[in-house]
Every structure is written in C-alpha cells, then in structure tokens.
C-alpha positions in Angstrom: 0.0 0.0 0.0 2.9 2.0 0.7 4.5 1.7 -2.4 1.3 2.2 -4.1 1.0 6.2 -2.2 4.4 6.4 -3.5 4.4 5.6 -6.7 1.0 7.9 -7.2 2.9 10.7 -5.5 6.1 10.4 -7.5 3.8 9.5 -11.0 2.0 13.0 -10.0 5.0 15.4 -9.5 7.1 13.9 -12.4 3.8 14.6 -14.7 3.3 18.0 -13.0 6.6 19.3 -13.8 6.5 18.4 -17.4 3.0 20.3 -17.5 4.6 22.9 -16.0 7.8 23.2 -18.6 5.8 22.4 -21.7 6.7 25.6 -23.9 3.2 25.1 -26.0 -0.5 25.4 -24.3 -2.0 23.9 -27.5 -0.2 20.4 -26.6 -1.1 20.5 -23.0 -4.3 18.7 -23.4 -2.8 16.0 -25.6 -0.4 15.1 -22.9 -3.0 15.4 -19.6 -5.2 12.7 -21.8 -2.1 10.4 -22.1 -0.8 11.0 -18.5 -4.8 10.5 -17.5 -4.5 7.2 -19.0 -1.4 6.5 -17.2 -2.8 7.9 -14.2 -5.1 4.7 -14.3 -3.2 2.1 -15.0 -1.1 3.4 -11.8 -4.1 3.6 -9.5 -5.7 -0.1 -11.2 -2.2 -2.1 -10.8 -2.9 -2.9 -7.3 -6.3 -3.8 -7.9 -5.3 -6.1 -10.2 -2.9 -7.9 -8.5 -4.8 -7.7 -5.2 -7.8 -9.6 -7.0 -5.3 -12.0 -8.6 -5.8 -11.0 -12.4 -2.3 -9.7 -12.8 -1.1 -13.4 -13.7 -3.7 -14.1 -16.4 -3.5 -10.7 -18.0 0.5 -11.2 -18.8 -0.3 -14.4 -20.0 -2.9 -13.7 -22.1 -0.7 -10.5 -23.7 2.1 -12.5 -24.0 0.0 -14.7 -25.8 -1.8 -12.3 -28.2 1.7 -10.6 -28.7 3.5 -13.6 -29.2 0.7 -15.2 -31.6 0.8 -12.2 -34.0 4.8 -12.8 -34.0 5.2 -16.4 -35.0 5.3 -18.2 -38.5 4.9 -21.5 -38.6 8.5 -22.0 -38.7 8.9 -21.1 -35.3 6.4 -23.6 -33.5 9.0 -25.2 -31.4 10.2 -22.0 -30.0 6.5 -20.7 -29.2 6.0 -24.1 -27.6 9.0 -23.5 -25.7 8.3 -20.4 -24.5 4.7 -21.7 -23.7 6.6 -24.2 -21.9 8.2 -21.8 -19.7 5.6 -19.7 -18.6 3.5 -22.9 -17.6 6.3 -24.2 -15.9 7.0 -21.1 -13.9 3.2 -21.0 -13.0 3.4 -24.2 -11.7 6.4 -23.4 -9.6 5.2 -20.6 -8.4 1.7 -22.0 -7.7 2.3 -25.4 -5.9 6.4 -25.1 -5.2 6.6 -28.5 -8.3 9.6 -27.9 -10.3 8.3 -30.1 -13.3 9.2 -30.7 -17.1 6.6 -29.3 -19.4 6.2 -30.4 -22.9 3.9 -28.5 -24.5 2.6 -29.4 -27.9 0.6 -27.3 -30.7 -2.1 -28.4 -33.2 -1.9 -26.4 -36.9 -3.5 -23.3 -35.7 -0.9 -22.8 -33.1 -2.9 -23.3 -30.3 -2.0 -25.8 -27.6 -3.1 -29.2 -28.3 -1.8 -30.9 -25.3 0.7 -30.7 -22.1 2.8 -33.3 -20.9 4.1 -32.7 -17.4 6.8 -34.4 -15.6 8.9 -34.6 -12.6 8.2 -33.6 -9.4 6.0 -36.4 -7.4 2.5 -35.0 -6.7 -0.3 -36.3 -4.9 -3.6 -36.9 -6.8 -5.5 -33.8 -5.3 -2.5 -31.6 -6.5 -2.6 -33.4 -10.1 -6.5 -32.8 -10.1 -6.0 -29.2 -9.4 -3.1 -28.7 -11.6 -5.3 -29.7 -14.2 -8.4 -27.7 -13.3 -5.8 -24.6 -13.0 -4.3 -25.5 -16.0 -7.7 -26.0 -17.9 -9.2 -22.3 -16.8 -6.1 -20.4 -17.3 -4.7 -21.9 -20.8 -8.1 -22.9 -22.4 -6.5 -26.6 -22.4 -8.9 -29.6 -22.2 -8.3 -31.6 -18.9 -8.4 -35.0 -20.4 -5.1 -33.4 -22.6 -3.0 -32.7 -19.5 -0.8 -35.9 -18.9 0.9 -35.9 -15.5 4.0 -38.7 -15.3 
C-alpha cells in the first residue's frame, strides 16, 4: 500500500513538472489525456494484482503478442516459450519444479501438455489440471501428469 502512495505521489510530480515546462499550451491537453491514461493504469495495478488478475493478463498479452509474431517456422520456439511460462506457474503456484512439454495443433494453439517430474499427490494433479484447464483454455483430459 505504501509503495502504491508512493508511486501515485512520484507519478503526479514527475507529470506536473512536465506540464509545468511544456513551452506550447495547445499540446497540453494532448499530454493530460495520455498521462490521464497513465494515471489509471497506476491507480488499477494494485487492484489487479490484489484480485489475482495480474497473472492471467500477462499471460494472455504474451499470448496475443506472441501469436501475431510467429510463423509457422517457429512452433518449437513458441511451444518453448509456452513451456516456460507454464512451468513457472506451476512453480510458483504449488512449489513443483516439473518438465513441461507442450505441444501445438496447426493453428498454433496448444493441443496438449505433458508434465513431468516432481511427485505430486492426486489432489494436487486434479488441481493442476483444473488450473491448468481455466487459465490456458486446455482440455483436462489433454494434460498428462508422469
């Protein structure tokens, strides 16, 4: 919460001062509406992250970024880099450090997951799965734990 006051405070006097030193009034409104927008995304952050949204939105931008950046020569580095970010969710998530294999049907989207490594109980498997399902679009029953 702190940090939050004091990044607000230093966003607002940084802004303020170039207000202050722009040499054109004409402009000024341009750049209010862009720091305004700013302004939001400063006082939302914590919002986000308190409610637990922060995860899923850099996923799904990585996603939508990464989607419009790939040929279909580069499938096995996307699926890597899928890879990754599942397997740090995971980590970070339940503490499993665990193989992931993910693989990718024509269209680029992730066909299955194979996951390895780390011994889990079956309530963990069952709600890797469910978290796996909701958060990548994957079908459960495509999810194989070894």
């Amino acid at each position: 919460m702190v940090d939050w006051m004091k990044s607000i405070l230093v966003f607002t006097i940084f802004f303020s001062v170039i207000l202050f030193m722009m040499p054109d009034e004409k402009y000024k409104k341009y750049v209010q509406t862009a720091i305004g927008f700013v302004m939001i995304i400063v006082v939302i952050n914590p919002i986000v992250d308190m409610l637990g949204f922060s995860d899923e939105l850099s996923f799904d931008i990585r996603y939508e970024v990464m989607k419009e950046e790939f040929s279909d020569t580069d499938d096995a580095y996307y699926s890597d880099i899928v890879a990754a970010i599942i397997k740090e969710d995971i980590y970070d998530t339940y503490g499993a450090d665990m193989q992931v294999h993910v693989y990718l049907d024509e269209s680029q989207k992730i066909s299955h997951v194979e996951l390895s490594g780390s011994l889990l109980e079956t309530e963990q498997e069952k709600d890797i799965r469910d978290n796996l399902s909701k958060k990548y679009g994957i079908n459960e029953d495509m999810i194989i734990i070894y």
